[in-house]
N, C-alpha and C positions, 0 to 999 in steps of 0.2 A: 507823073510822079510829083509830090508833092515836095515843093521848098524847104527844108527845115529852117526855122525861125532863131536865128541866132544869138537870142537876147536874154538875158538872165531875170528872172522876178525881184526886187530886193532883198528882196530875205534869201534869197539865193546867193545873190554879191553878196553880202555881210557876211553868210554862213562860208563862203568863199574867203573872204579876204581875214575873216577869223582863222581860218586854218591854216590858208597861207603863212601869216603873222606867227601864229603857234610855232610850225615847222622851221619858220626863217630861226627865228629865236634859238630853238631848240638845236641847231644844226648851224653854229655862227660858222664854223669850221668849214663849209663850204663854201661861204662866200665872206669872205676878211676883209674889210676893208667898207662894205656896204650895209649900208643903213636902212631900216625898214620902212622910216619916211621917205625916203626919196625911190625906193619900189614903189613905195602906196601911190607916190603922186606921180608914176611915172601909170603905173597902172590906170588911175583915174581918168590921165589924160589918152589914152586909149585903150579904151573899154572894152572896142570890141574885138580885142581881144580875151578878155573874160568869160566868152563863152567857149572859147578853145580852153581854156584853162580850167574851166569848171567840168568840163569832158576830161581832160586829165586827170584831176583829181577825183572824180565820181570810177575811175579805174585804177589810180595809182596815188605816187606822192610828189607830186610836181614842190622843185624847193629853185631858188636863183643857186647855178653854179659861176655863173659870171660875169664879164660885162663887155661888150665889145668895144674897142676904146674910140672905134673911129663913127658910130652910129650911137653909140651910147645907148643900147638896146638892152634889155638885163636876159641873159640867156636862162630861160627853166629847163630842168634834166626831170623824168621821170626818176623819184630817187626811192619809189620801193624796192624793198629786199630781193624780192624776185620781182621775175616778167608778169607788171600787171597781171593780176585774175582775170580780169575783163576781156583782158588780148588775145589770149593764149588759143590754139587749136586753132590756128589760120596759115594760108599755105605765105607765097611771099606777095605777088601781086592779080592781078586781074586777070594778066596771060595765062599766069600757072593757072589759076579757080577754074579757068574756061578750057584750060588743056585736058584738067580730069575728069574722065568718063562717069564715073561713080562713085559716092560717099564725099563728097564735094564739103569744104567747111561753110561757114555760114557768109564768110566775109576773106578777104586778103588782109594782110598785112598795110598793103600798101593805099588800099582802099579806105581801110578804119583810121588810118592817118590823116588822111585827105579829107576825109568826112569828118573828123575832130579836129581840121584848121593846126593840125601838126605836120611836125616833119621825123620820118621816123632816125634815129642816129647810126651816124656815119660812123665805120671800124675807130676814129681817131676820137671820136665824138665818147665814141661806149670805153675805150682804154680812160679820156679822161673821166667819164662816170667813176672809174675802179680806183681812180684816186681817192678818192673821196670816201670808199667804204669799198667794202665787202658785198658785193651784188648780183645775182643770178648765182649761186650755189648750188642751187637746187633745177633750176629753169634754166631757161637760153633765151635770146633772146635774136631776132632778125635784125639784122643790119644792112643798111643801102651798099648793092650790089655795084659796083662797075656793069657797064654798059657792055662791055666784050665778055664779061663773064654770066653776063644774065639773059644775052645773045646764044648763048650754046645751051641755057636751057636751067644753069646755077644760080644760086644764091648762096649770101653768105648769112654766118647766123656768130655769136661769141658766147662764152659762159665764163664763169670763174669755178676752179677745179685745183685743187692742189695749192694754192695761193699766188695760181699763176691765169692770166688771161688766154686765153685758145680761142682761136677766128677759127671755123672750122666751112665745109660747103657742103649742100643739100641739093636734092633736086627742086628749082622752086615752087612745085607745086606739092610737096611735101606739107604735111603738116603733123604736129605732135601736141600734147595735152600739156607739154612742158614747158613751150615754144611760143613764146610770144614777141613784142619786141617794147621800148624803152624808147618814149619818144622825147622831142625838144619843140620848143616855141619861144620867139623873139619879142618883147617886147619894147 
């Protein structure tokens, strides 16, 4: 199998860091306190993270929801409205893909994460997403499972419904048209 090559073309990073910039802007209200120069240059000095980011954004709306204060890392949230178009119709991981006999999705959850240098978001992770706006309305979205609960064959997934958050559980090798998940990366 063949490496995938991790690196962006310029005109990819520029078309990159213009959209980033655009969204930062447009959306101060996610992130208060922080400034677009000192993402740019946190970005610049590690790049290669830009190509997990550009995988985000070629599926979603990756925007900075925060800052970790003890790594000083700028945390990105997938922040489209619903569960990525791109994600969507995938069971939760690998185990599940391999458990189902027939009609198999193209990819897991937890595979197209991995493969995009993301992490998909934790229950506490997707509640603070819902601070921020109105998100999966329509979609759902997979969330990192506990270990004993994904041992008996579960997974968890969230949506917003009634203007209220719902963690709800699937079989993890479920999949739905609706059902994707809403990832994060650390810069």
């Amino acid at each position: 199998m063949n490496e995938v090559k991790r690196e962006l073309l310029p005109e990819q990073r520029e078309e990159l860091l213009a959209a980033l910039k655009e969204r930062f802007h447009k959306h101060m209200e996610r992130h208060e306190g922080v400034t677009w120069d000192d993402v740019q240059a946190r970005l610049e000095s590690h790049a290669e993270k830009l190509w997990s980011l550009y995988e985000m954004e070629r599926t979603g709306e990756p925007d900075v929801v925060g800052v970790d204060e003890q790594t000083g890392e700028y945390i990105f949230f997938d922040c489209s409205p619903e569960s990525p178009t791109g994600r969507r119709s995938v069971c939760y991981d690998q185990a599940a893909w391999e458990s189902r006999k027939k009609n198999k999705p193209a990819i897991s959850a937890m595979e197209m994460a991995e493969n995009m240098g993301i992490e998909m978001l934790t229950e506490e992770d997707y509640r603070k997403l819902q601070t921020l706006g109105a998100f999966d309305l329509k979609t759902s979205s997979w969330v990192k499972t506990p270990e004993r609960i994904r041992k008996l064959g579960g997974a968890l997934f969230c949506d917003r419904r009634y203007d209220t958050v719902f963690l709800y559980h699937n079989g993890a090798e479920s999949y739905y048209a609706a059902r994707g998940f809403h990832g994060s990366l650390r810069v």
